[in-house]
DSSP file (Angstrom, degrees, kcal/mol; ACC not computed):
  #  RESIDUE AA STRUCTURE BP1 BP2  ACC     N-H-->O    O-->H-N    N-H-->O    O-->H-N    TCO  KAPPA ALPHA  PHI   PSI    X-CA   Y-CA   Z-CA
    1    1 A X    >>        0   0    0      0, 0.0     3,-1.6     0, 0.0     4,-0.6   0.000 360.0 360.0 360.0 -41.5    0.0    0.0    0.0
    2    2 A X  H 3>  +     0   0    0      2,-0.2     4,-2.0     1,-0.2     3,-0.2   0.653 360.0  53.9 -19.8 -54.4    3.1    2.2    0.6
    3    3 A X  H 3> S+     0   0    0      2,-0.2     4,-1.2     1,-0.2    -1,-0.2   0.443 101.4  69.4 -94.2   5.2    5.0    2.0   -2.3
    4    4 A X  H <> S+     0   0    0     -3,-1.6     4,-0.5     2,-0.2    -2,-0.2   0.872 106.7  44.5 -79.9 -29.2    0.9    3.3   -4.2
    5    5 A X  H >X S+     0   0    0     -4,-0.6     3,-2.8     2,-0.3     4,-1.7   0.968 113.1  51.1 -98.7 -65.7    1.6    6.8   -2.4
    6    6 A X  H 3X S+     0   0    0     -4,-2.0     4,-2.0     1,-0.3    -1,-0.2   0.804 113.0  45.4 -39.5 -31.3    5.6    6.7   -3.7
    7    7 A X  H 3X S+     0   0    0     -4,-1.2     4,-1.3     2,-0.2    -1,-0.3   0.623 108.2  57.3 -87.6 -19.2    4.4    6.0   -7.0
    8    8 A X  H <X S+     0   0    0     -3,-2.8     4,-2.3    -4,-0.5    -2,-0.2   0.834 115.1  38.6 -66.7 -41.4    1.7    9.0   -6.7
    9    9 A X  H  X S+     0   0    0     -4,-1.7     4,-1.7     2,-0.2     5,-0.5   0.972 108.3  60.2 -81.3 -44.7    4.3   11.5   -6.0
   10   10 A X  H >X S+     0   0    0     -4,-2.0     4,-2.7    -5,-0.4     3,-2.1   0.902 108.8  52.7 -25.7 -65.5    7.1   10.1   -8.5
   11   11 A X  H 3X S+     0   0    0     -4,-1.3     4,-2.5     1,-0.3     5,-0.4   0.806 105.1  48.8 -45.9 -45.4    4.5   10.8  -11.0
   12   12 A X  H 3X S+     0   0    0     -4,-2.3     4,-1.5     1,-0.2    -1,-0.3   0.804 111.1  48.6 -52.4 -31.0    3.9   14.1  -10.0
   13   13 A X  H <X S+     0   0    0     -3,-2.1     4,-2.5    -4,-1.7     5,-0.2   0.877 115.0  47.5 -42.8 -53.7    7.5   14.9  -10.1
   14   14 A X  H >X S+     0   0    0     -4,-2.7     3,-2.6    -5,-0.5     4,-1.8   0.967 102.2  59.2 -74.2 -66.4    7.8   13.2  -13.7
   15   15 A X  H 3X S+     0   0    0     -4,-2.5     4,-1.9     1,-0.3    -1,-0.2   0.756 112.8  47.5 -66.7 -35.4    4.8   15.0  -15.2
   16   16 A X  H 3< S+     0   0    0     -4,-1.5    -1,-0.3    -5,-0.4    -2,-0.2   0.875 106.6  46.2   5.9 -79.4    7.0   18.1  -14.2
   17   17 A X  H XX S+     0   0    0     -3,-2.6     4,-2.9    -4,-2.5     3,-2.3   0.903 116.5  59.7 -69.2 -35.3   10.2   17.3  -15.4
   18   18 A X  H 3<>S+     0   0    0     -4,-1.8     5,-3.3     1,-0.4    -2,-0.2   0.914 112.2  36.9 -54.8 -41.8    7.6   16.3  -18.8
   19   19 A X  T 3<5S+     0   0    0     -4,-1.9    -1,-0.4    -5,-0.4    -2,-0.2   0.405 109.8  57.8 -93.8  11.5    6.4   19.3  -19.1
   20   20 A X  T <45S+     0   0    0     -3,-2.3    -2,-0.2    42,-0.1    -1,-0.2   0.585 117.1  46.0-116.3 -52.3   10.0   21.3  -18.2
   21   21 A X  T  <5S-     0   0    0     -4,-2.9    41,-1.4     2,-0.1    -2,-0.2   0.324 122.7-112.2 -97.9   5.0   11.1   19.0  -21.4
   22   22 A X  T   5 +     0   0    0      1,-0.3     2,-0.3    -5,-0.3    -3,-0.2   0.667  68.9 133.7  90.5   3.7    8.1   19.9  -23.5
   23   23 A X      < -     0   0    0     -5,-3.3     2,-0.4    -8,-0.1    -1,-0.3  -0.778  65.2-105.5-116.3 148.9    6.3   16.9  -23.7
   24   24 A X    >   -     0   0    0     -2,-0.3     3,-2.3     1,-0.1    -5,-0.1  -0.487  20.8-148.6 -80.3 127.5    2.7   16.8  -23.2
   25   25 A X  G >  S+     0   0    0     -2,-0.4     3,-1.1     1,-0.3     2,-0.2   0.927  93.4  84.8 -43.5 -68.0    1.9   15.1  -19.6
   26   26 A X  G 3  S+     0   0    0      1,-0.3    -1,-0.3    -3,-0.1    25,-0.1   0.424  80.5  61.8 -34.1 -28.2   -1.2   13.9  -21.3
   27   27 A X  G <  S+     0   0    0     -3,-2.3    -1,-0.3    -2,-0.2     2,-0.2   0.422  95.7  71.0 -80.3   2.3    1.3   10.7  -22.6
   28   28 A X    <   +     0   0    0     -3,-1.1     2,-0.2     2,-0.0     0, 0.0  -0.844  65.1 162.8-111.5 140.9    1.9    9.7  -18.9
   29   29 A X        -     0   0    0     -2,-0.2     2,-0.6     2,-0.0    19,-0.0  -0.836  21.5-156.7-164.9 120.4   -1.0    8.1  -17.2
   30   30 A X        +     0   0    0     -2,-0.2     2,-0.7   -22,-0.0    -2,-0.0  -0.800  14.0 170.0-138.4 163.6   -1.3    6.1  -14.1
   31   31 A X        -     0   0    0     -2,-0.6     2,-2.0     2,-0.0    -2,-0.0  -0.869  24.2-146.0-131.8 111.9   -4.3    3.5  -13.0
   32   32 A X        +     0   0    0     -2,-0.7     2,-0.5     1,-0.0    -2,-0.0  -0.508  30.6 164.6-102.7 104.9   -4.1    1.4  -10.3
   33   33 A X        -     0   0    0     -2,-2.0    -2,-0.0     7,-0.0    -1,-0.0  -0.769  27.6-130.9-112.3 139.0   -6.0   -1.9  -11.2
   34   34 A X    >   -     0   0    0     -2,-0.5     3,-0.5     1,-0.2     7,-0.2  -0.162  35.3 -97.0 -85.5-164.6   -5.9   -5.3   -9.5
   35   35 A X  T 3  S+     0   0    0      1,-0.3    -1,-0.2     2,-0.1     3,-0.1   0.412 113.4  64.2 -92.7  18.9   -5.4   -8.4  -11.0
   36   36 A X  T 3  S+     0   0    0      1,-0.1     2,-2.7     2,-0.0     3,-0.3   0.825  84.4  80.2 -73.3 -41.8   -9.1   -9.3  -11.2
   37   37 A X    X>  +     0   0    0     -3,-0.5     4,-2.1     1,-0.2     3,-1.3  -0.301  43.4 151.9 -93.7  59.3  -10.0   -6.7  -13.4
   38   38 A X  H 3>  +     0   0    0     -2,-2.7     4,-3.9     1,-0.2    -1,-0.2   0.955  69.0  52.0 -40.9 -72.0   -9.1   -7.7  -16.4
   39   39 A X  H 3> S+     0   0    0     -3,-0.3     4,-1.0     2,-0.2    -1,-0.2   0.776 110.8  55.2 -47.0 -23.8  -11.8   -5.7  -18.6
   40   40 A X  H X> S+     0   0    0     -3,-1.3     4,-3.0     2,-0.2     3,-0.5   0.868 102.3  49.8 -81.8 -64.9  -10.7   -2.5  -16.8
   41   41 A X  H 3X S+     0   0    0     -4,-2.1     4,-2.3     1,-0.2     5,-0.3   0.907 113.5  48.1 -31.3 -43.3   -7.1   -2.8  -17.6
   42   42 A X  H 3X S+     0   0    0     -4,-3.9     4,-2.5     2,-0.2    -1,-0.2   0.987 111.1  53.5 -73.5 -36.3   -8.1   -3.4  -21.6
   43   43 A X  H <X S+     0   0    0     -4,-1.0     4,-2.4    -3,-0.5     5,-0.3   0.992 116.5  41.0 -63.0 -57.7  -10.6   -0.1  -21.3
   44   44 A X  H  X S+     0   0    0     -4,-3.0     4,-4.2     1,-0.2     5,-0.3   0.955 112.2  46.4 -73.7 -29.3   -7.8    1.8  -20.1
   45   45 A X  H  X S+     0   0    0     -4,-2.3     4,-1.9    -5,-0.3    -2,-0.2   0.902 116.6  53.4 -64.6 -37.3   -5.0    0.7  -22.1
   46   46 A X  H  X S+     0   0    0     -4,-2.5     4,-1.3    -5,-0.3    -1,-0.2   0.784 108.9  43.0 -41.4 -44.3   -7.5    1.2  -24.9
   47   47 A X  H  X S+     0   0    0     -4,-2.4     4,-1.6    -5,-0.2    -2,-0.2   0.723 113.1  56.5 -87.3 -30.6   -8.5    4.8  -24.1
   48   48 A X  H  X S+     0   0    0     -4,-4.2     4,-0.6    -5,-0.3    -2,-0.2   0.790 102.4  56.3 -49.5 -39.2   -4.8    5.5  -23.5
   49   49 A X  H  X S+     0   0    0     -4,-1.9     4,-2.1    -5,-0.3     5,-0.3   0.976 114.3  39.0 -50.8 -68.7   -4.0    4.3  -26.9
   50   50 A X  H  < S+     0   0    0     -4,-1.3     4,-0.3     1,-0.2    -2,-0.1   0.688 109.3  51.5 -13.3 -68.2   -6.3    6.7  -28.3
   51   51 A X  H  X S+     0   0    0     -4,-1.6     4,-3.1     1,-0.2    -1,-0.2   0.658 114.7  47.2 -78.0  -9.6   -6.0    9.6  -26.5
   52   52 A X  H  X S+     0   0    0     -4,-0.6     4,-1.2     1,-0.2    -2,-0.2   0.929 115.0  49.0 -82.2 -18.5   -1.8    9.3  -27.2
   53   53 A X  H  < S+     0   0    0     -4,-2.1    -1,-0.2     2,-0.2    -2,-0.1   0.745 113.0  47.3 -72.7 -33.8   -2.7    8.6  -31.3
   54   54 A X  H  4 S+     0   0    0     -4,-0.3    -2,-0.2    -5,-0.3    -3,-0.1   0.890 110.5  51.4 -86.5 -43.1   -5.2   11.8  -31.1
   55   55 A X  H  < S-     0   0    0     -4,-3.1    -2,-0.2     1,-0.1    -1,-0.2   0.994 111.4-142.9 -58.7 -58.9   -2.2   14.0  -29.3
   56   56 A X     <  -     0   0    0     -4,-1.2    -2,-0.1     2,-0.0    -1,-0.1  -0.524  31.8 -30.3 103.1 162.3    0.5   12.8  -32.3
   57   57 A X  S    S-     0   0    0     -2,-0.2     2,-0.9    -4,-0.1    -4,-0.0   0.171  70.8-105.0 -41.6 153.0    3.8   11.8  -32.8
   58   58 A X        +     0   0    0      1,-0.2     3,-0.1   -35,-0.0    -1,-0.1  -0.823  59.6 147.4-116.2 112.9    6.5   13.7  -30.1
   59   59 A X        +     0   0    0     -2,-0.9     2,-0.5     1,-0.3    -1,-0.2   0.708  53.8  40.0-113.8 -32.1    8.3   16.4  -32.3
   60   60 A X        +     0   0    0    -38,-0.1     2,-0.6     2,-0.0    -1,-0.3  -0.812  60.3 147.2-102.0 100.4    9.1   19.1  -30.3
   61   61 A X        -     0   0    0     -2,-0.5   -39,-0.2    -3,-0.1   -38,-0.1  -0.965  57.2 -91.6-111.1 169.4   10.3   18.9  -27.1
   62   62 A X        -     0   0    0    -41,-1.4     2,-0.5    -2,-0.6   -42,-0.1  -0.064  42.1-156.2 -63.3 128.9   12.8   21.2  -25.2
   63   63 A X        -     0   0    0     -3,-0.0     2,-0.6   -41,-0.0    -1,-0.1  -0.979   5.1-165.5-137.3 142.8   16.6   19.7  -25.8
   64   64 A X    >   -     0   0    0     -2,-0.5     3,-1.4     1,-0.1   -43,-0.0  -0.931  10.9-167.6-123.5  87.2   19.1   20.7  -23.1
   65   65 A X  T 3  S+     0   0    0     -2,-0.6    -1,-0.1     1,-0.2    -2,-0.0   0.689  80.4  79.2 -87.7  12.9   22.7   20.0  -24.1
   66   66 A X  T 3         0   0    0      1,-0.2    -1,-0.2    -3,-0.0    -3,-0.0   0.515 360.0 360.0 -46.4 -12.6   23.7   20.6  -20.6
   67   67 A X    <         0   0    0     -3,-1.4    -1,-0.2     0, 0.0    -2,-0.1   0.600 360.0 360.0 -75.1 360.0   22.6   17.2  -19.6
């Protein structure tokens, strides 16, 4: 149950740094489904597909040749 709230803040951190680097959060997504729920897990990975086809290809983001 612990490591669901470490992985709630990571993300917020990464959808950050995502948007710092120019890429639309909107391609990070996360859903916590157990392993009964089969039919949810295809609905979202389905509606994730979708929405990431509908956003487009990733052509701009921000490049940092300090890294």
């Amino acid at each position: 149950m612990q490591g669901n709230y470490f992985a709630r803040r990571r993300m917020v951190i990464l959808k950050k740094l995502m948007e710092y680097l120019g890429i639309d959060s909107r391609r990070l997504r996360m859903t916590w489904i157990s392993a009964a729920e089969g039919n949810k897990f295809a609905d979202v990975i389905k509606t994730v597909t979708k929405e990431v086809k509908e956003i487009g290809p990733l052509q701009n983001f921000r490049r940092n040749n300090e890294w």
